[in-house]
C-alpha positions in Angstrom: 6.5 -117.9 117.6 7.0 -121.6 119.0 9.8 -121.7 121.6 12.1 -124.4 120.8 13.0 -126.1 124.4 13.9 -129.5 125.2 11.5 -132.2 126.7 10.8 -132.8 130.0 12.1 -129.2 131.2 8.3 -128.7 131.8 5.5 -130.2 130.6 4.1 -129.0 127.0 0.9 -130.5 126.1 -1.1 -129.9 122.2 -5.0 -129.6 122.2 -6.3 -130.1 118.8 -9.6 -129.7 117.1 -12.9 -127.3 117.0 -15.1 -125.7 114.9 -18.5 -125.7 116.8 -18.4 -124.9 120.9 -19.3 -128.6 121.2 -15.8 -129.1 120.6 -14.1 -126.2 121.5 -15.7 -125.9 125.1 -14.4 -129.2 125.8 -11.4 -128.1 125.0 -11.1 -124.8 127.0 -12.5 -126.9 129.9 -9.5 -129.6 129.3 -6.6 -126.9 129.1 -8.2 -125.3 132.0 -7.9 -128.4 133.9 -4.7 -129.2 133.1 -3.1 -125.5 134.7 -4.6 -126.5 137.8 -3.2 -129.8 137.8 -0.1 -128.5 136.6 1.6 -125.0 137.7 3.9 -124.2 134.3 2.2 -126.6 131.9 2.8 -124.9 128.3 -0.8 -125.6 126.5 -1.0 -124.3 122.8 -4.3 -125.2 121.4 -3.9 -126.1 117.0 -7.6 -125.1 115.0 -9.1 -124.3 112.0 -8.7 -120.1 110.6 -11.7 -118.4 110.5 -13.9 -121.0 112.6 -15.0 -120.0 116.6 -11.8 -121.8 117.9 -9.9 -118.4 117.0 -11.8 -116.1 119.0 -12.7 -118.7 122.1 -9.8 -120.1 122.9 -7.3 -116.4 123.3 -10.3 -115.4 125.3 -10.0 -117.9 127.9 -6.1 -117.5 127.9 -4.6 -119.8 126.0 -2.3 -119.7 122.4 -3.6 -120.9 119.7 -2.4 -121.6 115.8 -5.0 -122.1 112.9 -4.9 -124.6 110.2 -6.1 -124.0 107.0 -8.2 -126.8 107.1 -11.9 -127.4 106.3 -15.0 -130.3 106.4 -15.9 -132.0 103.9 -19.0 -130.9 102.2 -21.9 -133.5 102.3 -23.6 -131.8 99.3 -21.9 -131.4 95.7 -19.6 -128.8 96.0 -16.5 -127.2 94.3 -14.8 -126.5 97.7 -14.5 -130.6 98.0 -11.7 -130.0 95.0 -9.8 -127.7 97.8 -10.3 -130.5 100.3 -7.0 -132.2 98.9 -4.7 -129.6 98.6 -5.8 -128.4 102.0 -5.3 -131.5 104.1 -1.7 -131.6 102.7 -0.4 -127.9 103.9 -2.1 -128.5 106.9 -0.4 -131.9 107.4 2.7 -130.5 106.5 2.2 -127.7 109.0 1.4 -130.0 111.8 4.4 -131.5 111.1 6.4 -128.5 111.8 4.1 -127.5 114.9 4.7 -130.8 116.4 8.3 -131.0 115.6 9.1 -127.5 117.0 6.5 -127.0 120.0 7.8 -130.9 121.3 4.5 -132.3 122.9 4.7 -134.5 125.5 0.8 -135.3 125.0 -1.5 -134.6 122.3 -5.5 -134.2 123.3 -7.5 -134.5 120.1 -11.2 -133.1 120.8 -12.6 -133.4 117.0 -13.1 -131.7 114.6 -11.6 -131.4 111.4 -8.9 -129.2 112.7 -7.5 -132.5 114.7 -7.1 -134.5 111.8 -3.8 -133.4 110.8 -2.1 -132.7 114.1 -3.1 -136.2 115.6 -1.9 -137.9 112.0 1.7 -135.5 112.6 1.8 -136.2 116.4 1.2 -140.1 116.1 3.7 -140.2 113.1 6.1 -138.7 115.8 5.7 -141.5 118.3 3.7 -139.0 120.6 1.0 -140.1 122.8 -2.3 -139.5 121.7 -5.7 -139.0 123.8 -8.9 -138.5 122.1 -12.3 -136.9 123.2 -15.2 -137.8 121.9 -18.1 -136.0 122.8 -21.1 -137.8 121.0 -23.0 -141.0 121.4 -22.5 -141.1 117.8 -18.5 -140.2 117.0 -17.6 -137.6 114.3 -15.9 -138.7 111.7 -12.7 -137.3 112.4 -12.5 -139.0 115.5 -13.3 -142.5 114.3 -10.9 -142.2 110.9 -8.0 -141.7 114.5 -9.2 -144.3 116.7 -6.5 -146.3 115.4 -3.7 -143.5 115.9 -5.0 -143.2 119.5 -3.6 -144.3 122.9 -7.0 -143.8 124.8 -10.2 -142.7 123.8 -12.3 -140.8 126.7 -15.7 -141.3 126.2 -19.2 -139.9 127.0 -21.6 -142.2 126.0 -21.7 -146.0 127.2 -21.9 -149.2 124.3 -19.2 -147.0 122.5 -16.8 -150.3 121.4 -19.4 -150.0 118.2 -17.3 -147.2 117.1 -13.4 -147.7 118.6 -11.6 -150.5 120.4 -12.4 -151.7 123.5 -9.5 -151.7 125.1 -8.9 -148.0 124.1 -12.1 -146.8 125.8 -12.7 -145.1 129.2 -16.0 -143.3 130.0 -15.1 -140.2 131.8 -17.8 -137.7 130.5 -17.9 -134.7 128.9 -15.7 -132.1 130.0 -18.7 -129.1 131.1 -17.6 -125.8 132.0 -17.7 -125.3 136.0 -19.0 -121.6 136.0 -22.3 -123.3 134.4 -23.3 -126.3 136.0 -21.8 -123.9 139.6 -25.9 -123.3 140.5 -26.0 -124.2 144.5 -27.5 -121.4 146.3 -28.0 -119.3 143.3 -31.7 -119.8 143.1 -32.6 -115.9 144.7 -30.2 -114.6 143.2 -31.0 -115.8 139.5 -34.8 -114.9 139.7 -33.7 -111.7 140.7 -31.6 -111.5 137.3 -34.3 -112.3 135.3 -37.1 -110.2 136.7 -39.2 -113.2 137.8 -41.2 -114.5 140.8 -40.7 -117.2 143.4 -43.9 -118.2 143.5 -44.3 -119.6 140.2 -42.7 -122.1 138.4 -39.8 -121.3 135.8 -38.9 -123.3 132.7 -35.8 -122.2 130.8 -36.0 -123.1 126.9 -32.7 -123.1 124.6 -31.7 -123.7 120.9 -28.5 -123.0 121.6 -26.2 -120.2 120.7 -27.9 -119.5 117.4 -31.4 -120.8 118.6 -34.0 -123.4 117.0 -36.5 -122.1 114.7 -39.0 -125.1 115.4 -38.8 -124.6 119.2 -39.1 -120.6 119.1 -42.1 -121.3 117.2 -43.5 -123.4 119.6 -43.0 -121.6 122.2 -44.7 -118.6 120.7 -47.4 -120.6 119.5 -48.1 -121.8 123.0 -47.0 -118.7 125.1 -50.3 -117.6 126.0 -51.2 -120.8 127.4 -48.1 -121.5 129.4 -48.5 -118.1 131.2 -52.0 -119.1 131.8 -50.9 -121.7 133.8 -48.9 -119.3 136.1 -45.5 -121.0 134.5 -42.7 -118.7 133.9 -40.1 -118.8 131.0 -36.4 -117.6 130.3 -36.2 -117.6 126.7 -33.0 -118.1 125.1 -34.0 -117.3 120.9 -30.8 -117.0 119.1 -30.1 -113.9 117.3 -32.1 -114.4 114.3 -35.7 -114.2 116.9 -35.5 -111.9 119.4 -37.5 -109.5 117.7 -40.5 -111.8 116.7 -40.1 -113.2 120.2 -40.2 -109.5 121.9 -42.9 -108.3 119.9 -45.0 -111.9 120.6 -44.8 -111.0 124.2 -46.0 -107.0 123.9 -48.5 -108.2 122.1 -50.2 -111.1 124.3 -49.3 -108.6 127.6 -47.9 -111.3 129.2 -45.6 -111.1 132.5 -43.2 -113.7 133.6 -41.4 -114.1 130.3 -37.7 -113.2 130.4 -36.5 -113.1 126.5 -32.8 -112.7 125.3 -30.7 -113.7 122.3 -28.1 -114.9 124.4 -28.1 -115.9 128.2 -24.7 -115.0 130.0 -25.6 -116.1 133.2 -26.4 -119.8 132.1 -25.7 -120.4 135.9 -28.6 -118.5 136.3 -30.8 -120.5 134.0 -30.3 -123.4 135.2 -30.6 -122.4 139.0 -33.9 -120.8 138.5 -35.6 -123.3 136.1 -37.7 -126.6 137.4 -37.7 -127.8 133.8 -35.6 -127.5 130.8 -36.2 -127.5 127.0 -32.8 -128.1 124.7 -31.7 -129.6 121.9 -29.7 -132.3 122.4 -25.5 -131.2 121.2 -24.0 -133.2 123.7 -22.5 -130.3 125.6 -25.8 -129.0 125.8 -26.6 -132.8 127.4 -23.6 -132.6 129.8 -24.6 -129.5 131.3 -28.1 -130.7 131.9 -27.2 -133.6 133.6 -24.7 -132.2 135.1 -27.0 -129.6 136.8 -29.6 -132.4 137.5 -32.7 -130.6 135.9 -35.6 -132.5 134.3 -35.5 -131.8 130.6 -37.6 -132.2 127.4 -34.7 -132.7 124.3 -35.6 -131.7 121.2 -32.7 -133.3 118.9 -31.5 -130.6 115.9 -32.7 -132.8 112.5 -30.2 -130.8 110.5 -26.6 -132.2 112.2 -24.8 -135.1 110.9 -25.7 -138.5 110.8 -28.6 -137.4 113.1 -26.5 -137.5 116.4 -28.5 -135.5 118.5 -31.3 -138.1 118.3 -28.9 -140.4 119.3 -27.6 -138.3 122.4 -31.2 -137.9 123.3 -31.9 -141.4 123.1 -28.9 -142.6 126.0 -31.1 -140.3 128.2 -34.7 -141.3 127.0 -33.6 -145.3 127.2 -32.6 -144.5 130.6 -36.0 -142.3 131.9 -33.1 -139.9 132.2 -35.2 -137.4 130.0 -38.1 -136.8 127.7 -38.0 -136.5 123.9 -40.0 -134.2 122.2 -39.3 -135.1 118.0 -38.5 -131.5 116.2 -41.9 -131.8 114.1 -43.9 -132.3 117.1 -42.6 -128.6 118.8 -45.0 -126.7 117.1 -48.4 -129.0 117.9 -47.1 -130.5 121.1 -44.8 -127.7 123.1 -47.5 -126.4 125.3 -49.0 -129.5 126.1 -45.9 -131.6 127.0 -44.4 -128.4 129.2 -47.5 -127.9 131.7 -48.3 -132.2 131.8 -44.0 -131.7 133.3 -44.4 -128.9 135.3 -46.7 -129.6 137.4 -46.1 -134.0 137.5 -43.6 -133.8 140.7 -43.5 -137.3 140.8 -42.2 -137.2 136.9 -40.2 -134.1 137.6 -38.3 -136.0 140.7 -37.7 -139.3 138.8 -35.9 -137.4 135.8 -33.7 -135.8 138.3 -32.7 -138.8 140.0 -32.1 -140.6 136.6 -30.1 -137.9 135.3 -28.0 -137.3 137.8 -26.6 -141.1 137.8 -25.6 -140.2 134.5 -24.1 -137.0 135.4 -20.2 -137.0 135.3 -19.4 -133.0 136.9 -15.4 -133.9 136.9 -15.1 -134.7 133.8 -12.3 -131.9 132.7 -10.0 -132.7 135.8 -10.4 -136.9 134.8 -9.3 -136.5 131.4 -6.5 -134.0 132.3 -5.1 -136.5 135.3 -5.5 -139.3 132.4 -3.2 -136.8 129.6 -0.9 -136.3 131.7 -0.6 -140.1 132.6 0.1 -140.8 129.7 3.8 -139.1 129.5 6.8 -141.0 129.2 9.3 -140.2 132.6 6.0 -138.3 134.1 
């Protein structure tokens, strides 16, 4: 139940959005940023029923109220004719939640879930901040550029997208226990069963894993170990068996492979190289943690954006591309010419790390709060 206090007796602050942990990590990271700027802050997060938001955001402490609110589907389908009727509840229940809780800042992050609470929140003269996490915005994000007080930014030549005077380049908020990986090194090889006298390479799809880059890396596996390089394998849940049963049957040692890695701190601390795809959380983190990386950009998001996140590395020498239909020929190949190319390897790392923003969280938070009336 919403308490019902005045404004100003503390200060209350709404964090809207989700739907994929490229939004809703951001968003954890931003609430958790603003307790430690602020001792009794009231944060209640607003997303959508039945998407991650729901589960994520109660497990990292904080309140949160669902919308009944979903995306528009790209193909044909009959749930666009619920679309309508959905956006007008939810608008009429972000009135009520904005009217009731008494924001003294609203933080958009994207996602459809924000649509409806930044349109209620704007419509009640409060300020608005948006995060946008992609070098190509959603399209809930750019439909509220214009409801929007600031726009924090990841990605530079953004004015494309929102107004220029709007825009600040903070970073993506990343979550600190990750991209924490000084003096971890020991420690993490110990973890994952591996040696310190070979090299490591971590490979991720992320949470649900990438078909095309499992593949290669089963194709090549053989190879790779050959070479005396060692891997952490983060499949997804849908190829940890092929993955396990790849591995008995080459014999190979020096291959850690999970579904899931919960120590990403780990990862990262033990690997000399590391092959993602290219969300731009996923992007964050690696540059965040300064590791040389090979992006393979997801073909199957909207409007292609993880290309595009690749790219502001790649333009820079900030990474290397390898293009999804290339995994399966190419993975072993590009992997071992990294590896063992120091020269490459420490160029990468000092490329990425100018483009490495590690307070990103506490930036935006300071800016939010800046943004109050009497603050």
């Amino acid at each position: 139940m919403l308490q019902n206090t005045h404004k100003n007796q503390n200060l209350r602050v709404i964090i809207a959005g989700g739907g994929t942990g490229g939004h809703v990590f951001p968003a954890i990271a931003i609430g958790k940023a603003l307790k430690d700027k602020v001792f009794d802050v009231q944060i209640l997060f607003v997303g959508a029923k039945n998407r991650m938001e729901m589960q994520k955001v109660p497990a990292a402490g904080f309140h949160i109220i669902g919308l009944d609110i979903a995306g528009l589907q790209r193909k044909l389908s009959w749930k666009n004719l619920l679309l309508p009727v959905k956006v007008i509840r939810s608008l009429a229940a972000s009135k009520q939640i904005v009217k009731r809780f008494k924001p003294d800042v609203v933080i958009g992050v994207g996602g459809y879930a924000s649509g409806p609470l930044i349109w209620a929140a704007a419509g009640q003269k409060v300020p608005v901040l948006l995060q946008e996490q992609n070098s190509y915005p959603g399209i809930t994000n750019r439909i509220l550029a214009k409801k929007a007080d600031k726009i924090c930014v990841a990605f530079s030549n953004m004015e494309k997208y929102f107004p220029k005077e709007k825009l600040f380049i903070t970073g993506n908020p990343v979550r600190q226990d990750v991209i924490q990986v000084e003096g971890k090194y020991d420690d993490a090889l110990q973890y994952f069963g591996l040696s310190a006298d070979k090299p490591v390479v971590f490979v991720t799809g992320g949470s649900l894993g990438a078909t095309s880059i499992n593949e290669g890396v089963s194709k090549h596996l053989g190879h790779i170990t050959e070479q005396n390089i060692q891997i952490i394998w983060q499949t997804g849940i849908s190829y940890i068996r092929q993955a396990q049963e790849k591995i008995k049957e080459l014999g190979v040692d020096g291959v850690f492979a999970s579904a899931f890695i919960d120590r990403m701190d780990y990862a990262f601390a033990a690997a000399e190289v590391v092959v993602s795809r290219a969300g731009a959380i996923a992007v964050s983190e690696i540059s965040a943690v300064r590791k040389p990386a090979v992006l393979v950009p997801s073909p199957n998001v909207a409007e292609d954006h993880q290309t595009k996140n690749a790219m502001a590395l790649v333009n820079h020498h900030a990474a290397i591309l390898l293009k999804d239909d290339k995994v399966t020929s190419d993975f072993g190949q590009v992997i071992t010419a990294l590896v063992f190319d120091e020269e490459k390897k420490q160029k990468l790392k000092e490329k990425i790390a100018g483009m490495a923003y590690r307070e990103a969280a506490d930036v935006i938070a300071g800016m939010a709060i800046g943004m109050i009336k009497n603050a």
